[in-house]
N, C-alpha and C positions, 0 to 999 in steps of 0.2 A: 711275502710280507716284508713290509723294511727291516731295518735291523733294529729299530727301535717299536715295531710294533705299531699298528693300527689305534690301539686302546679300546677295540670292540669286545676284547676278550676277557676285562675285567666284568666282575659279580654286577657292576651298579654304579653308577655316574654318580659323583662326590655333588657334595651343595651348590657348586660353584657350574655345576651344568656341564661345557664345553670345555673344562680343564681335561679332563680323559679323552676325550673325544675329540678329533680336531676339524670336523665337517658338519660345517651352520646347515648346511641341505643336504640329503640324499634322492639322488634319484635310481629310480628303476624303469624296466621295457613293463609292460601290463601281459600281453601274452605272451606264454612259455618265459618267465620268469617268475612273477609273484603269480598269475592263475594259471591252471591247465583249460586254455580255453577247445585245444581240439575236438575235445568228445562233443561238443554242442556245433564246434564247425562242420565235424565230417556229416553227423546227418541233416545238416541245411545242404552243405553242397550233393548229399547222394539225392536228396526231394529235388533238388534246382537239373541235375543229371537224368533223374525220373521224370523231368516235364518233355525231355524232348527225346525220351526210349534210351536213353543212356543207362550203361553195366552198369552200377555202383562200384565205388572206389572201398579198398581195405581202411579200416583206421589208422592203418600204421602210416597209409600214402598222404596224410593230409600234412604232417611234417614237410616231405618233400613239395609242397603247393605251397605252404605261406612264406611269407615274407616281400614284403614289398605292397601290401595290402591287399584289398577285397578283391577288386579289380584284379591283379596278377591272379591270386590264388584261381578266380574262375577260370580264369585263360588256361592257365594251367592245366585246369581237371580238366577243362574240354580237348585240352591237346592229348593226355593221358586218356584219354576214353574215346575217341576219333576225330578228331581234329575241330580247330576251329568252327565256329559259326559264323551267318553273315552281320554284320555290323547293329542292323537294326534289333534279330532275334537276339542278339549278346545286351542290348541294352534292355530291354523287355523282360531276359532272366537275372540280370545284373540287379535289377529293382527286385526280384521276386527272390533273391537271395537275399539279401540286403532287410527284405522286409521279413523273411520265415527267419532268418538269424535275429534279428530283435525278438521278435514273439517265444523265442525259448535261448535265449543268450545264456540264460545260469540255470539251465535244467539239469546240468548234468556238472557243468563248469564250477571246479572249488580252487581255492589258494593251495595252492603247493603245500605241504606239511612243513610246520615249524615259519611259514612266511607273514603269519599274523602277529605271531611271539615275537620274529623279530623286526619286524616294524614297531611292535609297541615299546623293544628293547631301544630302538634308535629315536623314538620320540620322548623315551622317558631320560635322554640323555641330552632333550633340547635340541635334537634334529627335526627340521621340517622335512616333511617325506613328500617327493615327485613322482609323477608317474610319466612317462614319455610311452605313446602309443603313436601307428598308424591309424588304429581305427578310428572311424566318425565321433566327435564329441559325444554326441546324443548315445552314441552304443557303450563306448568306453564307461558313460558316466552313468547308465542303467544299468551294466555289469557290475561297476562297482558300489551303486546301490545295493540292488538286489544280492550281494556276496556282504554287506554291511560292512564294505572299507571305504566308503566314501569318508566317514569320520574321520578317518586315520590319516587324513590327507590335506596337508595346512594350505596349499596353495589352489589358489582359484583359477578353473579351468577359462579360459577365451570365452567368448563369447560369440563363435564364429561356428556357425554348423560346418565350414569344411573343415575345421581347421585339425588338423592330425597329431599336436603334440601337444600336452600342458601338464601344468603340473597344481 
């Protein structure tokens, strides 16, 4: 922390808003920051694994699969479980992941502890709140429906189904 301090660590932001506080936006990552989305990953990718006789994967391995998006992560699990497939079957399970991961996106998937409280603490200080993701518009913004932080969130996402980051 600087040596004069953030000002996050006061009780409550004065009348004047942005006096305690010296950041008009805050941004955050969406997975493995403000939600635990693994537990609704790992069993989309062990059903997408189960289409073509694949072991299932531990829940601990899906940490080491993401990053870098959907895409990578499959690649991943299929290297982890016996190697690549041919181009056409990857695009075929790529879809059927893709589609079983919407159908139960926040079955399981909740906000970190304490990551609700302090988003409402940095908007109640006149922070707009960002969210920066890889994942598809359409998944990102149905998670955080369905999890009731879309509210929470002043900026309007693209209007681009590729598009992987907005706030």
């Amino acid at each position: 922390m600087p040596p004069i301090g953030c000002g996050f660590h006061k009780a409550a932001a004065t009348a004047l808003g942005m006096i305690d506080f010296p950041f008009a936006i805050v941004g955050f990552d969406l997975d493995g920051t403000l939600v635990d989305t693994n537990k609704d990953l790992h069993p989309a990718i062990n059903r997408t694994l189960a289409r073509i006789g694949r072991d299932p994967i531990a829940e601990d391995q899906v940490a080491h699969l993401v990053g870098g998006g959907s895409r990578v992560m499959l690649e991943r699990a299929f290297n982890v479980t016996g190697g690549p497939v041919d181009e056409a079957e990857f695009e075929g399970l790529y879809k059927g992941l893709l589609d079983d991961y919407a159908a139960h996106i926040a079955d399981i998937s909740r906000p970190y502890p304490g990551c609700l409280a302090a988003l409402d603490a940095l908007a109640s200080r006149g922070c707009k709140l960002a969210v920066a993701t890889n994942k598809f518009e359409r998944l990102a913004v149905s998670l955080l429906d369905q999890l009731g932080m879309s509210e929470r969130l002043t900026c309007a996402p693209p209007r681009r189904p590729e598009s992987h980051a907005w706030c």
